[in-house]
N, C-alpha and C positions, 0 to 999 in steps of 0.2 A: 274848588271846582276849576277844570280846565275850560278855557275858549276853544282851543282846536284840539283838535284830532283827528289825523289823518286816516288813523288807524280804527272801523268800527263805526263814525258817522257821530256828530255831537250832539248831544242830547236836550244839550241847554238854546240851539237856535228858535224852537218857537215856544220855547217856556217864557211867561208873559206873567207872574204872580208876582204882584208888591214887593221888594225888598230890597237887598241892598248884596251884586255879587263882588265874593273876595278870591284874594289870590288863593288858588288849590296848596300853596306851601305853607306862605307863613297867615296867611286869613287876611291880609293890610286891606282894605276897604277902597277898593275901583270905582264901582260902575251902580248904579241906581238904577232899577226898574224903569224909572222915569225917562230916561234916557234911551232907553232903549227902541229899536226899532226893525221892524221887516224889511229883512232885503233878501237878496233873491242867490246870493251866497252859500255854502253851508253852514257857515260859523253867526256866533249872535253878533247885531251888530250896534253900537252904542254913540249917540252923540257928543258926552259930555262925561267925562270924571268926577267922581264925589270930590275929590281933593285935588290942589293944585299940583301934590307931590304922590298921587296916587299912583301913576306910570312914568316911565322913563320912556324916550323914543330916539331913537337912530333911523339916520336915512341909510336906509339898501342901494336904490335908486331912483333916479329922479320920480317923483310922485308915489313913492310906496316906503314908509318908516317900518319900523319893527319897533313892536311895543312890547315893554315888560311891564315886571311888577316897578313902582318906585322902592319897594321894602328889600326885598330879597335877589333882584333881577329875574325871576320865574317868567318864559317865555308867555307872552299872550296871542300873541300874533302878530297882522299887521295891521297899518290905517294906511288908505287911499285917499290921497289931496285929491278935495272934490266931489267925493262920493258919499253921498247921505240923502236924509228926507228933501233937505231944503241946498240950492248951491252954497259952496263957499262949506258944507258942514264933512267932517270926515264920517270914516267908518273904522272902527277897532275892529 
């Protein structure tokens, strides 16, 4: 499954059921239900990684990284330093 989509609107921002999403390529295991949370974005937005080497991230510019898979490099989008439920927490 993808995070973004520019093209068509994404499906997965308020799907909210128990599991565990992976990367749309290779399957490598990101982001946990649990983590997850509402924001006011189009894209779903997540606080926390299942794994320490789940994503890879690069800075664009100041306060905004681009995030992949850590397996395959498949695009996920971005995180915003700062922007989450609680301060101090990102957003994928």
């Amino acid at each position: 499954m993808s995070f973004c989509s520019f093209f068509g609107g994404e499906v997965y921002k308020d799907h909210f059921k128990p599991g565990i999403y992976v990367c749309s390529k290779c399957e490598h295991q990101l982001f946990s239900s649990r983590s997850k949370y509402e924001h006011s974005s189009p894209w779903p937005a997540f606080t926390e990684t299942v794994h320490g080497d789940s994503v890879s991230k690069h800075q664009e510019r100041p306060g905004a990284y681009k995030v992949r898979c850590g397996k395959c490099g498949n695009g996920l989008g971005h995180e915003f330093v700062n922007d989450g439920p609680a301060k101090g927490l990102s957003r994928f």
